[in-house]
PLY file of the C-alpha trace (Angstrom):
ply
format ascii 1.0
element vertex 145
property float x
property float y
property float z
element edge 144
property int vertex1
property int vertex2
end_header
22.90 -51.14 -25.64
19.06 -50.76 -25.89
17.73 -47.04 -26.41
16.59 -46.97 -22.38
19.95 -47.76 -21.17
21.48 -45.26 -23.93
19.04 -42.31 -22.60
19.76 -42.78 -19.07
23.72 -42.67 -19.76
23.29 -39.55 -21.57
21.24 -38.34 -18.74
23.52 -39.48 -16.09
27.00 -38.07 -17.57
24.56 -34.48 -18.29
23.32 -34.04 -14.75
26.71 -34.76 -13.71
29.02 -32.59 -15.87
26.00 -29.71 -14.37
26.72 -30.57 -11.06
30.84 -30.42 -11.58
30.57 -27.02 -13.16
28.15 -25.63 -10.82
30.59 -26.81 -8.05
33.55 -25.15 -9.57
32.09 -22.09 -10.01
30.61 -21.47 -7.06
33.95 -22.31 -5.97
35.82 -19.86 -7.88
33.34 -16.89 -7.54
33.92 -17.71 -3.36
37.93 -17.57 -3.76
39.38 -14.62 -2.27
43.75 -13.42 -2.43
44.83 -12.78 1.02
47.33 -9.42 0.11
49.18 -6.75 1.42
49.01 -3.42 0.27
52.11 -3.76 -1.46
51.16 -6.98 -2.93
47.84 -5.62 -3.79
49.10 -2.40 -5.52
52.15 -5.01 -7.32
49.94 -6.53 -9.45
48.31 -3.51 -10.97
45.32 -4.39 -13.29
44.76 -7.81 -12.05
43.56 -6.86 -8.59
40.46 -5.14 -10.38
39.08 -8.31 -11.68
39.08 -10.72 -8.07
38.04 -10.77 -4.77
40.85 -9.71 -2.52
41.14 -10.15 1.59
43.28 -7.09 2.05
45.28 -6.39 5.06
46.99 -3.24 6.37
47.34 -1.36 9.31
44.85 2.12 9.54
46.83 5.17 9.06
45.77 7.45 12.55
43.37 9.93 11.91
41.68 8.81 8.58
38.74 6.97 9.54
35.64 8.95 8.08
31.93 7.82 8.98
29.00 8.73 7.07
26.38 6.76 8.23
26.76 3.36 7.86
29.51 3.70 5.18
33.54 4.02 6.81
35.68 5.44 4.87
39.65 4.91 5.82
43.29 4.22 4.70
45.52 1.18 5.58
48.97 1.45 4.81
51.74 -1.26 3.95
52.94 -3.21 7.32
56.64 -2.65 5.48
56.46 0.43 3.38
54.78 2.68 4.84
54.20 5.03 1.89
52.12 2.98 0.11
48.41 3.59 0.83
45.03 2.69 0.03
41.71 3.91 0.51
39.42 1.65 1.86
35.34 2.15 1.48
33.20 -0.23 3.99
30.13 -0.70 2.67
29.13 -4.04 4.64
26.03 -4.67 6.89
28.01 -5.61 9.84
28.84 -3.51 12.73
32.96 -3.05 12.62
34.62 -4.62 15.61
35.47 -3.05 18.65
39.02 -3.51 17.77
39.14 -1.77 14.78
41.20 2.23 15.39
43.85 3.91 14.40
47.22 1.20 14.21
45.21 -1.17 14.06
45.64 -4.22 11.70
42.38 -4.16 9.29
41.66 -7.11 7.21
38.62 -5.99 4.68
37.03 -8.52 1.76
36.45 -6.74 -1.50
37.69 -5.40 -4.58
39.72 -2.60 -5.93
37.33 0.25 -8.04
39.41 1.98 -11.16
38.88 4.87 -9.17
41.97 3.32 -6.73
39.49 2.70 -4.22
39.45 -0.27 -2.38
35.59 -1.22 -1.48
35.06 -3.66 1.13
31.64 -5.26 2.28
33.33 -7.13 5.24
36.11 -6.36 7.94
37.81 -7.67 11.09
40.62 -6.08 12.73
43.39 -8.15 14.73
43.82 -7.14 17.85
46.97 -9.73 19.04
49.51 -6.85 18.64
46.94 -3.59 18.61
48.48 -2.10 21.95
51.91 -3.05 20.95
51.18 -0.56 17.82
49.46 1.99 20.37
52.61 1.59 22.63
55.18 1.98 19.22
53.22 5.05 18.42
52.77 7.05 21.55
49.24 6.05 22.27
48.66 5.76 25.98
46.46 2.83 26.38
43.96 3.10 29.44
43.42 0.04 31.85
39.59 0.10 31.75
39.47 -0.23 27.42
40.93 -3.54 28.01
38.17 -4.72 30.13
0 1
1 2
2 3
3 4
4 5
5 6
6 7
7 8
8 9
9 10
10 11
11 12
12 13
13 14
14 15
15 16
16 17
17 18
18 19
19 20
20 21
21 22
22 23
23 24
24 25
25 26
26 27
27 28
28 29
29 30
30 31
31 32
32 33
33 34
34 35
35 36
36 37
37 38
38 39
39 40
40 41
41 42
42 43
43 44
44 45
45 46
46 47
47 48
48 49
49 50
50 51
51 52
52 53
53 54
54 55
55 56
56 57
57 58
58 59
59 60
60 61
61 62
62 63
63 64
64 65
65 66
66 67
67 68
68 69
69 70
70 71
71 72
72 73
73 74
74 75
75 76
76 77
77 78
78 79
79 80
80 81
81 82
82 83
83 84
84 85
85 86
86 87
87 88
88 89
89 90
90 91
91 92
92 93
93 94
94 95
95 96
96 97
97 98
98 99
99 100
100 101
101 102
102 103
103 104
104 105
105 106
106 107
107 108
108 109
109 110
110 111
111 112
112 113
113 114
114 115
115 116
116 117
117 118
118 119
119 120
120 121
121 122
122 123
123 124
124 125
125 126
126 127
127 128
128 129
129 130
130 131
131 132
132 133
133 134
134 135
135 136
136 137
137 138
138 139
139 140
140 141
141 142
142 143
143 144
């Protein structure tokens, strides 16, 4: 193999090793665990070090505003003792479907503090009123429209 050829092999198989680990990292830093609560709180020092999409329903009469940062707790869908604080620190507006009972789904991670610090949220809303109608909430006609 002549020189030429020799420095455009290295070349090649350098650019694209780059390219592979660029790829997976960008893959792994974008990789989020979908958990409950329970899950979440399960796997004790692990959850500090990942992104986590956690989900829970809001615990009536916690959710806190202070400007643009919400502060709330979600609690397990199954045991309802266990309960996390959640911190929303994201840009976006929350959705109109996010109250008390309702099923919050927030990206972040968990602070050693035991706070859980999101920077984005959506709230189901599928079986909100069934929640509202579970827990004595009287649901008015004209918030549906």
């Amino acid at each position: 193999m002549k020189p030429k050829q020799l420095k455009f092999l290295v070349g090649s198989v350098l650019i694209v090793l780059v390219l592979i680990y660029l790829g997976y990292a960008g893959f792994k830093s974008s990789m989020s665990y979908n958990q409950t609560v329970s899950e979440m709180l399960a796997s004790k020092d692990a959850a500090f070090n990942r992104h986590i999409e956690l989900e829970g329903d809001v615990v009536p009469g916690t959710i806190k505003r202070d400007g643009k940062i919400v502060i709330f707790d979600v609690n397990d869908k199954k045991d309802k003792q266990k309960i996390v604080t959640i911190r929303y620190e994201g840009k976006d507006p929350l959705p109109d479907t996010f109250r008390d009972n309702a099923t919050a789904m927030a990206k972040g991670k968990l602070e050693r503090s035991g706070v859980f610090v999101a920077t984005s949220m959506t709230a189901k809303c599928a079986s909100k009123y069934e929640k509202e109608k579970a827990a004595g909430v009287v649901v008015d006609k004209a918030d549906l429209n």
